[in-house]
C-alpha positions, -999 to 999 in steps of 0.1 A, spaced: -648 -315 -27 -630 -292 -3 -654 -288 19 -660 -333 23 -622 -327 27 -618 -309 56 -653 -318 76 -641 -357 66 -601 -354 68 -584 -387 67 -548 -373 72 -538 -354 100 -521 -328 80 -553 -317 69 -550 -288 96 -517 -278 76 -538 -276 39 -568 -258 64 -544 -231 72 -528 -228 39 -557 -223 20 -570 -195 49 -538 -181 40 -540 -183 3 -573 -168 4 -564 -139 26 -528 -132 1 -554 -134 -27 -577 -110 -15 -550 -88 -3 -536 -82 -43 -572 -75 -57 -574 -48 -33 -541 -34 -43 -552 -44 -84 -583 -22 -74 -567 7 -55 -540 14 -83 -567 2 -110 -561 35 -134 -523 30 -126 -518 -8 -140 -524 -24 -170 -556 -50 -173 -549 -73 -205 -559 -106 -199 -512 -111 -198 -513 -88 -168 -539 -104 -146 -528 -137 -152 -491 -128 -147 -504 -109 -112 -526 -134 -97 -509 -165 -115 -471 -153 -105 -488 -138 -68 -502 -170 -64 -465 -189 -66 -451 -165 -43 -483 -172 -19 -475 -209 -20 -438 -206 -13 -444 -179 15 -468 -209 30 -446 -240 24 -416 -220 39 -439 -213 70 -451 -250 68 -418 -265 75 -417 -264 113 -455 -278 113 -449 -305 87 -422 -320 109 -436 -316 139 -475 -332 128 -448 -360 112 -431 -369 143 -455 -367 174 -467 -401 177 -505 -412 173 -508 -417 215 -495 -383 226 -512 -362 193 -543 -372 209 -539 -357 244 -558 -326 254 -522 -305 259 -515 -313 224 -548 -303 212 -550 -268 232 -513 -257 219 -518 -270 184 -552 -247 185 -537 -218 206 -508 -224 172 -538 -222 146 -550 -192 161 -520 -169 167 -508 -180 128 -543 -166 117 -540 -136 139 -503 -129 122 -521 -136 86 -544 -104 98 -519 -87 110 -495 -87 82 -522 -76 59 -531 -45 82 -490 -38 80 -488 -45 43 -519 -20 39 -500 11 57 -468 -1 40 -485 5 8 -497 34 21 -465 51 28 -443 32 1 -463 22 -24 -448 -14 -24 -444 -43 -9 -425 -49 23 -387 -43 13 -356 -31 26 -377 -7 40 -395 -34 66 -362 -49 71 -350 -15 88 -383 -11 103 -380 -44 120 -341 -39 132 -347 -2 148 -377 -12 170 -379 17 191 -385 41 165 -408 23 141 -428 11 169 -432 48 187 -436 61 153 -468 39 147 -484 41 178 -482 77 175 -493 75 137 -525 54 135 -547 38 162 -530 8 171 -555 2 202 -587 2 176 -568 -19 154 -552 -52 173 -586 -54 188 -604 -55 152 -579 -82 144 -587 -104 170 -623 -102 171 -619 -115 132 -596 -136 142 -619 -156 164 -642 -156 143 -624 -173 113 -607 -195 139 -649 -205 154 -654 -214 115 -621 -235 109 -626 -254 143 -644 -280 138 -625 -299 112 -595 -291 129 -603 -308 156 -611 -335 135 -581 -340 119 -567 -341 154 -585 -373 160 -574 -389 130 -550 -422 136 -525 -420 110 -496 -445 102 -459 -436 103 -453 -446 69 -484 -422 60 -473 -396 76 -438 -396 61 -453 -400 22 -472 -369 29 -450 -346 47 -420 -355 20 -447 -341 -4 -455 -314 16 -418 -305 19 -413 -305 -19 -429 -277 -21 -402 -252 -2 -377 -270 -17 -385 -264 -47 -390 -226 -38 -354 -224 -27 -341 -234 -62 -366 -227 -86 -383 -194 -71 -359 -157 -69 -368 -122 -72 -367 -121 -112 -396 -139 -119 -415 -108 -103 -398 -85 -126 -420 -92 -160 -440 -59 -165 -426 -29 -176 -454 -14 -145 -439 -14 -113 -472 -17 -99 -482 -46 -117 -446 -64 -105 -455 -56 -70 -492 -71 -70 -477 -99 -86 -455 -106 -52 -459 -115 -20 -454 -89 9 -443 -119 35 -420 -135 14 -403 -102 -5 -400 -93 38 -378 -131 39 -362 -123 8 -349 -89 20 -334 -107 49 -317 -128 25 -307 -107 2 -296 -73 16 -271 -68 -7 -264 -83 -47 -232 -87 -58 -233 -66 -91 -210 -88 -111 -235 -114 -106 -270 -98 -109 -257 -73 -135 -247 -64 -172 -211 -57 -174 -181 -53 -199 -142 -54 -202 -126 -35 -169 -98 -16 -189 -123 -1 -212 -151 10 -186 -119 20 -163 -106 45 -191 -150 60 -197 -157 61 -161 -121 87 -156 -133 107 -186 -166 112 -171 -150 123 -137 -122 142 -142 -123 177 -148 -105 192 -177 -72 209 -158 -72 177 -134 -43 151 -133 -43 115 -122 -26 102 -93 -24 68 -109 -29 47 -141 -44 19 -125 -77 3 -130 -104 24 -119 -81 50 -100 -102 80 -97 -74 96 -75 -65 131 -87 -59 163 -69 -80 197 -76 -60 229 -77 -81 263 -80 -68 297 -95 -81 314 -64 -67 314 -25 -92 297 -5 -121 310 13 -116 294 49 -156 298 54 -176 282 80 -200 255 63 -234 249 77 -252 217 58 -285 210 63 -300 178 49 -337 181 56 -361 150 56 -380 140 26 -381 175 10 -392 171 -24 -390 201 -50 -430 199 -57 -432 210 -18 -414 248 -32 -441 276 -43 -407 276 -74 -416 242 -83 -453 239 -84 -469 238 -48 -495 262 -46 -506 256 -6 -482 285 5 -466 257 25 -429 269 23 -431 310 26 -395 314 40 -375 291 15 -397 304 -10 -382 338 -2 -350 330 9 -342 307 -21 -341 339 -40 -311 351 -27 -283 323 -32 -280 294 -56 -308 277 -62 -299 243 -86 -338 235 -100 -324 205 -118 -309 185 -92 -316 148 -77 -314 119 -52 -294 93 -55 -321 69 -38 -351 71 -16 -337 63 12 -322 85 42 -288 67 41 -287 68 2 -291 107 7 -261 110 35 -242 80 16 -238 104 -18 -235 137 0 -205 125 20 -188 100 -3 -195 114 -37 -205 77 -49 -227 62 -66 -252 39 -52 -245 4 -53 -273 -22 -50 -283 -36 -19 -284 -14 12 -264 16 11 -231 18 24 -240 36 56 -255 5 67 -227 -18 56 -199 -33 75 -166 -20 71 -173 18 63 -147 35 80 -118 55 67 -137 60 36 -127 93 16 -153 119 27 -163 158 26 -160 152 61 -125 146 60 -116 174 31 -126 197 59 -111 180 89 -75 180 72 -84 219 63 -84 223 102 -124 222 106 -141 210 131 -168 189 115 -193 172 135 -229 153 123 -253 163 139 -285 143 137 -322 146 152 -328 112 167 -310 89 180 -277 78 157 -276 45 159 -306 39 137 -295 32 104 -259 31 114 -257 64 111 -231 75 141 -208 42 131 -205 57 98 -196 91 105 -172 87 136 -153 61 113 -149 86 85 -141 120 107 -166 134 122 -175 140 158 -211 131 170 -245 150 177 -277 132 183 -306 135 206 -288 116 230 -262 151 232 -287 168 240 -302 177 281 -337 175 289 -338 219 291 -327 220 252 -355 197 241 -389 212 239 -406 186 215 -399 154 203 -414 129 188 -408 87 174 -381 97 154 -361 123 172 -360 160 182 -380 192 167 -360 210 140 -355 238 164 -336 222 192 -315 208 168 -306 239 151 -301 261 184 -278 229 194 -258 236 164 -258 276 172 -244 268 203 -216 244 189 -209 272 166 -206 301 192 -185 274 213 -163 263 178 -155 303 166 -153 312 202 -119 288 200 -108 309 164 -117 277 145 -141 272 117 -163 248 113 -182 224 93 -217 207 104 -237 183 87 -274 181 102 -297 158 94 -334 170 101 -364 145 113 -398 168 117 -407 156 79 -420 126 89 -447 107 97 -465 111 126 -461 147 113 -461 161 150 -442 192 156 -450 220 187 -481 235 187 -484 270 181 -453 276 159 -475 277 124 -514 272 118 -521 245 109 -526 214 136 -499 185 137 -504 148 130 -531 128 109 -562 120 110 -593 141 112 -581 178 124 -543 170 116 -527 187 86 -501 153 78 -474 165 55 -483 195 48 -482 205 87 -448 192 88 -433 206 54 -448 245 69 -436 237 102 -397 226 83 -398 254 67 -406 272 99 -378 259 121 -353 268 86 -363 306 93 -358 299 128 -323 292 123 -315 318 102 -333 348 121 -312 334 150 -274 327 133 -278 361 120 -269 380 156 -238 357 152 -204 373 144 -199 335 126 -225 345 103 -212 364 75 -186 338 76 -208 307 68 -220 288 40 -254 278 43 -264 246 27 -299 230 21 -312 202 3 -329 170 9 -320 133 18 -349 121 -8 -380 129 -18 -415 123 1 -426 90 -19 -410 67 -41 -433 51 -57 -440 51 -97 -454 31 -126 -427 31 -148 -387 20 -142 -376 50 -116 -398 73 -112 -377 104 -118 -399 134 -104 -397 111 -74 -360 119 -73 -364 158 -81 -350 176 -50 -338 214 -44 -303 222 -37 -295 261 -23 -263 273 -13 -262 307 6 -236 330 21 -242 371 22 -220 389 0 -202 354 -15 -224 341 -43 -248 360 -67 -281 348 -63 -290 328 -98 -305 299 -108 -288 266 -121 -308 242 -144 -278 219 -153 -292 183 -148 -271 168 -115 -274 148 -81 -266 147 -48 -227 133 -52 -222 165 -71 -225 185 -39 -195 176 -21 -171 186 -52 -195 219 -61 -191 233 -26 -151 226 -25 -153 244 -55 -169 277 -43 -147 278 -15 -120 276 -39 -101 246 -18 -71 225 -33 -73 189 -23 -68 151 -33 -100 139 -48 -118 103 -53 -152 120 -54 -175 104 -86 -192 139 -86 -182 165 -105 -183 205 -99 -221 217 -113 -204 253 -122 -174 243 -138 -175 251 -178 -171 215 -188 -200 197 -169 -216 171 -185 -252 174 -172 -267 140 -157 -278 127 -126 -273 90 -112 -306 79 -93 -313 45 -77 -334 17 -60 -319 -7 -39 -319 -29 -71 -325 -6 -102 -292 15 -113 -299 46 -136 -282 73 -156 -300 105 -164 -301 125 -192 -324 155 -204 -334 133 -228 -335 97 -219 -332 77 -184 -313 43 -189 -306 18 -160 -291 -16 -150 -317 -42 -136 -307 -80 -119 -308 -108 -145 -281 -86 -161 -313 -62 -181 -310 -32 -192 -337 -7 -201 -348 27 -213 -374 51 -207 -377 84 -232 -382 111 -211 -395 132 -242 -426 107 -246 -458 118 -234 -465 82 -218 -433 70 -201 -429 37 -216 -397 11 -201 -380 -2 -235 -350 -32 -233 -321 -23 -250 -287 -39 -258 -252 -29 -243 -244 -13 -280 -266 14 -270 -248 48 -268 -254 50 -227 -249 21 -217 -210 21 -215 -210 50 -191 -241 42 -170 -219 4 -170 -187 19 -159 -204 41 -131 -213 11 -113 -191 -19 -123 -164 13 -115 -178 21 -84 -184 -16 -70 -150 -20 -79 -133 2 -58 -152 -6 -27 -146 -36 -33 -110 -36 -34 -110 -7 -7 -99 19 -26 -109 48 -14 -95 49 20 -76 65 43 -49 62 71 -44 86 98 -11 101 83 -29 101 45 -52 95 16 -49 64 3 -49 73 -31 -30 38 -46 -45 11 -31 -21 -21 -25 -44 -45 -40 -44 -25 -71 -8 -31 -81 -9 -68 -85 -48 -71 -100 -51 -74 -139 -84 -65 -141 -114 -85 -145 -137 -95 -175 
C-alpha cells in the first residue's frame, strides 16, 4: 500500500510523507544499533522494547513534524502554475537531497557521540555546536572526516536515485487550494501537538539509563537542549517548607566552633577563625582533564600508566574517597571555586550574571595574593575567562602565551608543559615582587584527539591503528605533572607552595543505573615539603570540599558562604554531592539518593550487589538534607546572595530582609 502510495501519489505532499518515512527508518535503525551495542547493559522484557522503540518512535515523529513545518507551508502555498516549473523542481530536489545527506550525517555524529558519551546529543552537543573552533579542529584531528563526508554522500545518492522517481511525481500532481490546506493543517497537528503534549519526562520511565536514552531521539533531545538549558528547580523538583530546609541545610554546613552572620533564610554567612597564625603559603592548583581515580596504579590501573603520581601521591595527602560534582569541565571549576552545589541546567560558569560571586579566588585576593587562572586553550570556551575575571582573578590562556613558549598544541589548547613552565615563570615574576601567589590551572592534554609531543613517553599519540588514545594521554599527563615538579623544585618559591592536584571529572559519564558513582570517583592530593604528613584520607567528600579543606591547612581566618565543609576537621559528616545536568544526588557510604524533574525522587543501595534505582517518598530519612542542598542553594543564587562589592562581602543580602520565605 505504501509502495502504490508513493509510485501513484495523488497529493503533493507525498514528497513530505517520502522523506519522513526515510527518516523514520534511518531513527529506527539508528536505536537497534544502540539496543544491540549495549545489549548485555539493558533490559529486554517485552515492557522495555516496546517502551524503547514505541516511546523512540514518538520522539522520531515529533523530531520530523518539527522539521516539516517550513516544507508544509511552503508545498501549501506555491501555487499549482509555478510548483510545476523546472527551478522549482531542481531546488525542491537539491532540498530532498541535502535533508537526506543531514539524516546521514546526524547519525554518523550521533554514533561518535555515543562513542564518547554514551548518550544522546545533550548539553554536551549544545557546547559543541556554540565553540566551533575547537570541536571542529578537535574532530578533524580525531577521526577521518575526509573518508567519512564522502561515504555519506555516495549513500546519499543512492537513497536519493531510489526516492526519485515518485518524487518527481508528486511534483506533477495538480492539487487544489482547499486540498492543500486540509492536508497541511493535518500535517501541522502533528508539531503541535509535540509542543504541548511531548517533554523530556516521558523518556525518563526505566530505572536503565540506557534504556531511557534508546528510547529518545538524538535530533530532538539536540532541540530540546537549546530549549531548555536550564530548569527552574522549583518547578521540575521535589521541595519542602523554606524555614525548615533553611535551619538542615546550616546544620550540615556549619562547623562546630562557627557563628552565623545572619538568621535569615538560607544565610550560610559565617566567619572561620583557626587556633593557629596563618601559613601565608604560595598555592599552586592544578585541575587536570578528565583524570579519573581507576587511571592511578592506588586505585586499580594496572598499565603502569601514571608512574610519577603513583610515586609522588605517597608523600602528601592523598583523599581516596573523594568526587565530582558533575561530568562536565565547568561543573569541576564551578564547585572548586564556589564551594556550591550544582544546580540543574548548565553550570554556572556558563550562566549570565556570574560575577562577584564569593570564591577561593577572592579568599586569596583579599589575603594579598595574586591569583590568576590559568587555562590551556583558549578561555572563552565555555565562558571560562568571563567567569573568572568577574570573580577575581587575572587571566592566562593560550592566547598569553608567544609562539617561542608553545612547542605543541593541539584542538583544544596547549601541551601540559607550556602551560606549566608559563606558570613557573609567573611565579618567579610574582615572588620576585615579595608577593605570594595563588594559580588555578586548568590542564587540556587528556583529551581526545589524545595528541601530545612525540618523544616525551613511549607510547605514540592519537587514535586509531598505531595510536595509544587515552592511555597515551593519561602517561603523557602524568609526564608533564613530573615535569613541573622536577622544574619548581630549583625554585626558592618552592618550599613555600602548596601543590594541589585533582581532576575536573572523570573520563566517561555514562552508567546503567541513576548516577553512575565510580563515574564520579576522582583523586584529590595536596602536597608541600615539610607541611603535611603524608597519609591517606577515606572520608567520603567532593570537589566543593576543597576550597574550605585547603583554607583550613593554611590555617586562614575568613568570612565564609562556601557549602563545603573542611574533610580534616573532627566533625565532618562524610558525603559527597554529585550531579547531571538534570539528576541531583547525595552520597552516602551506604546509599546514593537524588532529585529527578517531575518532582521524583530515587534511591540506589550502594551495598547491593546489582545496583537497582528504587522511588522513594520525601519521609525518607535523606531526603530532607539532599532537599535543602539544592532548594538552599538555588535559593541563594537566586536571590544573589553570595556576592560581593569591591569594599566587602556581601554577607546579608538586601533582598533577604523583606522576603518571608517560600513554600
Amino acid at each position: 500500500m505504501i509502495n502504490k502510495f508513493f509510485n501513484h501519489p495523488k497529493t503533493r505532499f507525498a514528497m513530505v510523507f517520502q522523506t519522513a518515512v526515510v527518516a523514520l527508518a534511518g531513527f529506527v535503525l539508528m536505536r537497534l544499533v544502540f539496543l544491540v551495542r549495549t545489549w548485555s547493559l539493558t533490559d529486554h522484557g517485552i515492557t522495555d522494547l516496546l517502551y524503547m522503540f514505541g516511546q523512540g518512535i514518538v520522539y522520531d515523529m515529533a523530531f520530523i513534524g518539527y522539521v516539516c513545518i517550513p516544507f508544509v507551508i511552503v508545498l501549501f502555498l506555491i501555487p499549482n502554475k509555478w510548483f510545476n516549473t523546472a527551478m522549482v523542481r531542481i531546488a525542491a530536489q537539491a532540498t530532498q537531497f541535502s535533508i537526506v545527506y543531514a539524516l546521514c550525517f546526524s547519525m554518523v555524529g550521533e554514533w561518535l557521540f555515543w562513542d564518547e558519551f554514551g548518550v544522546r546529543f545533550n548539553f554536551i552537543s549544545v557546547d559543541y555546536l556554540v565553540y566551533r573552533r575547537e570541536v571542529t579542529d578537535n574532530i578533524l584531528e580525531s577521526y577521518p572526516v575526509f573518508w567519512i563526508l564522502p561515504i555519506l554522500m555516495i549513500l546519499t545518492a543512492l537513497i536519493f536515485y531510489l526516492m526519485r522517481p515518485s518524487f518527481l511525481k508528486a511534483m506533477a500532481v495538480d492539487e487544489r487550494f482547499s486540498t492543500r490546506a486540509k492536508i497541511a493543517l493535518c500535517l501541522l497537528l502533528v508539531p503541535v501537538a509535540s509542543f504541548f503534549f511531548l517533554d523530556q519526562s516521558q523518556r525518563n520511565q526505566s530505572s536503565n539509563n540506557y534504556v531511557n536514552e534508546i528510547a529518545s531521539n538524538g535530533p530532538y533531545q539536540l532541540f530540546a537542549a537549546f530549549r531548555n538549558n536550564t530548569l527552574d528547580f522549583r518547578q521540575f523538583y521535589a521541595t519542602a517548607d523554606d524555614n525548615i530546609l533553611s535551619q538542615t541545610l546550616k546544620q550540615a554546613v556549619f562547623e562546630h566552633d562557627e557563628k552565623p552572620y545572619s538568621h535569615n533564610l538560607y544565610n550560610i554567612a559565617r566567619h572561620t577563625q583557626p587556633p593557629a597564625p596563618p601559613k601565608h603559603l604560595n598555592v599552586l592548583l592544578i585541575s587536570v582533564e578528565s583524570l579519573s581515580a581507576k587511571f592511578l596504579t592506588r586505585f586499580g590501573q594496572q598499565e603502569n600508566i601514571t608512574p610519577f603520581m603513583d610515586d609522588w601521591f605517597k608523600k602528601g595527602l592523598l583523599f581516596t574517597n573523594f568526587y565530582a560534582t558533575g561530568t562536565r569541565t565547568t561543573r569541576g571549576l564551578e564547585a572548586i571555586t564556589l564551594s556550591i552545589p550544582p544546580t540543574p541546567g548548565r553550570s554556572i560558569v556558563k550562566r549570565p550574571d556570574n560575577d562577584h560571586m564569593y570564591s577561593l579566588g577572592k579568599v586569596f585576593k583579599d589575603k594579598g595574593y595574586d591569583t590568576a587562572f590559568f587555562y590551556g586553550g583558549r578561555g572563552y570556551f565555555d565562558n571560562m575567562n568571563t567567569f573568572f575575571s568577574g570573580n577575581g582573578y587575572r587571566i592566562v590562556d593560550q592566547t598569553s602565551l608567544s609562539d617561542q613558549e608553545v612547542s605543541f598544541k593541539n584542538a583544544w589548547g596547549v601541551s601540559d608543559e607550556d602551560l606549566y613552565n608559563r606558570a613557573i615563570v609567573e611565579a618567579d615574576r610574582v615572588s620576585g615582587l615579595n608577593k605570594p601567589f595563588f594559580f588555578h590551572i586548568m590542564t587540556t592534554s587528556n583529551h581526545r584527539p589524545f595528541t601530545y609531543p612525540e618523544g616525551k613517553i613511549d607510547l605514540v599519540p592519537g587514535e586509531g591503528k598505531n595510536g595509544a588514545g587515552r592511555s597515551g594521554a593519561v602517561k603523557y599527563t602524568d609526564y608533564a605533572l613530573g615535569q613541573l615538579i622536577k622544574n619548581a623544585k630549583g625554585k626558592p618559591w618552592f618550599d613555600n607552595t602548596v601543590f594541589v592536584v585533582l581532576a575536573d571529572h572523570c573520563s566517561s559519564s555514562a552508567g546503567k543505573v541513576g548516577l553512575p558513582i565510580d563515574k564520579y570517583h576522582i583523586p584529590l592530593f595536596i602536597y608541600c615539603p615539610g607541611q603535611f604528613h603524608p597519609q591517606e584520607i577515606d572520608r567520603l567528600s567532593s570537589q566543593m570540599d576543597l576550597a574550605p579543606t585547603l583554607l583550613s591547612l593554611l590555617d586562614f581566618s575568613y568570612d565564609s558562604l562556601f557549602f563545603g565543609r573542611d574533610i580534616l576537621a573532627p566533625d565532618f559528616k562524610p558525603r559527597a554531592l554529585i550531579a547531571n545536568y538534570q539528576k541531583l544526588g547525595l552520597l552516602t557510604e551506604s546509599e546514593l539518593v537524588f532529585l529527578s524533574p517531575g518532582k521524583k525522587i530515587s534511591l540506589v543501595n550502594r551495598n547491593s550487589k546489582e545496583p537497582t534505582l528504587k522511588k522513594i517518598k520525601k519521609s525518607y530519612p535523606l531526603v530532607q538534607k539532599l532537599v535543602a542542598y539544592y532548594q538552599g542553594a538555588d535559593y541563594i543564587i537566586r536571590n544573589r546572595i553570595n556576592r560581593w562589592s569591591d569594599s566587602k562581602v556581601a554577607l546579608v543580602s538586601p533582598l533577604e530582609s523583606t522576603h518571608k520565605g517560600m513554600k
